[in-house]
Each structure stands twice: as C-alpha cells, then as structure tokens.
C-alpha positions as CSV (number, residue, x, y, z in Angstrom):
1,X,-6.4,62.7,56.4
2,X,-8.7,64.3,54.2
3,X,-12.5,64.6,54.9
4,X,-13.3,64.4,51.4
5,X,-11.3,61.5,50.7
6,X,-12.9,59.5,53.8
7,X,-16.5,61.3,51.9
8,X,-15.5,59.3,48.9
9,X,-14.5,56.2,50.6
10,X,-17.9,55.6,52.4
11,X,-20.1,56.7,49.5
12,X,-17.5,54.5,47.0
13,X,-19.1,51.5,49.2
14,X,-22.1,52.3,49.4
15,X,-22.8,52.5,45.8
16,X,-20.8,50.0,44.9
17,X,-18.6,52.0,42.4
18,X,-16.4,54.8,42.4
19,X,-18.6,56.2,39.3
20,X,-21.8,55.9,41.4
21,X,-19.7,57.9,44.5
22,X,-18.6,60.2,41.7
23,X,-22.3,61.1,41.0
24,X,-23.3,61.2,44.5
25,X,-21.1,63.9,45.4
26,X,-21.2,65.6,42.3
27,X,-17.2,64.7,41.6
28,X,-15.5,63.9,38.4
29,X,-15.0,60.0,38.6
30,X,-11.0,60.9,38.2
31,X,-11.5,62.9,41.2
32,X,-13.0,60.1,43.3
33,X,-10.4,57.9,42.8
34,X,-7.8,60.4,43.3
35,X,-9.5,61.1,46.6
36,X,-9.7,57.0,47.3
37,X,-6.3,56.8,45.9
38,X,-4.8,58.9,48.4
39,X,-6.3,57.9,51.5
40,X,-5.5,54.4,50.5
41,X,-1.6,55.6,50.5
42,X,-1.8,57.7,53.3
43,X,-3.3,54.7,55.8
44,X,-1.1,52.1,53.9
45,X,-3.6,49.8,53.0
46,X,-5.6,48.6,50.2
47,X,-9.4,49.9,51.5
48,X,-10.9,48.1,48.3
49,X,-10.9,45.5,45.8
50,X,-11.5,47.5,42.3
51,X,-12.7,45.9,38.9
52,X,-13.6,47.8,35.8
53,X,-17.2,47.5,36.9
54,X,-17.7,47.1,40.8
55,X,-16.0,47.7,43.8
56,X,-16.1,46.2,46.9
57,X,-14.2,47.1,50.7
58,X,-11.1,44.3,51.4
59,X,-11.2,43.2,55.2
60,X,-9.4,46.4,56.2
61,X,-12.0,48.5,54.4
62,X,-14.8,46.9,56.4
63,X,-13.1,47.9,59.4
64,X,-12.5,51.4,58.4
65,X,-16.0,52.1,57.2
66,X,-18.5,51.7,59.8
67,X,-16.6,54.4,62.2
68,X,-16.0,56.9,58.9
69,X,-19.6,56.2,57.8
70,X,-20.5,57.4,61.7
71,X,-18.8,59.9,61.2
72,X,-19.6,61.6,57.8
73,X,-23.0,61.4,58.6
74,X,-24.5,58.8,56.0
C-alpha cells in the first residue's frame, strides 16, 4: 500500500472531491484517482461513492479513514 494513495484517500474526503484532493496536493486530478483507484483494488473494496460532482466514503471508507487520517498527519 502506497502512502500516496492513502494521501489521496484522506484528502479525497476531506474535500469532498477527488478535484479538490487533486489541488490539495498539487496532483493532476487523473492522478488522484489513479492513486484512489488503486488502493481501492489493492484493499478490495469500494472506499467511496463517486458522482461527476461529489464524493463521499461508503461504510468501509469511514472505517478506513479515521486511522489513515491519524496517520498521514491531517
């Protein structure tokens, strides 16, 4: 598991969108959900429910955040 994918992950909550996380860590938005993308494959679950315009964490994603948002600091 990838640090910068867990990064994404946390700040992709936080603002809401993966375009807002883009910004926030200075990303292309491609990039971002490459990054989300691959952590979601990598745990095996979805870790968010995506529309063209928000994002929001599924029931698996609120368990995964508040010990990766510990731990990356934010």
């Amino acid at each position: 598991m990838k640090l910068e994918d867990v990064e994404v992950f946390v700040e992709a909550v936080k603002a809401g969108s993966l375009a807002g996380a883009a910004r926030r860590l200075s990303v292309s938005p491609m990039a971002a959900s490459r990054s989300l993308n691959n952590l979601e494959a990598e745990l095996g679950v979805r870790l968010v429910h995506r529309t063209t315009r928000s994002l929001s964490p599924t029931s698996d994603g609120d368990v995964f955040f508040t010990p990766c948002a510990g731990a990356a600091g934010r």
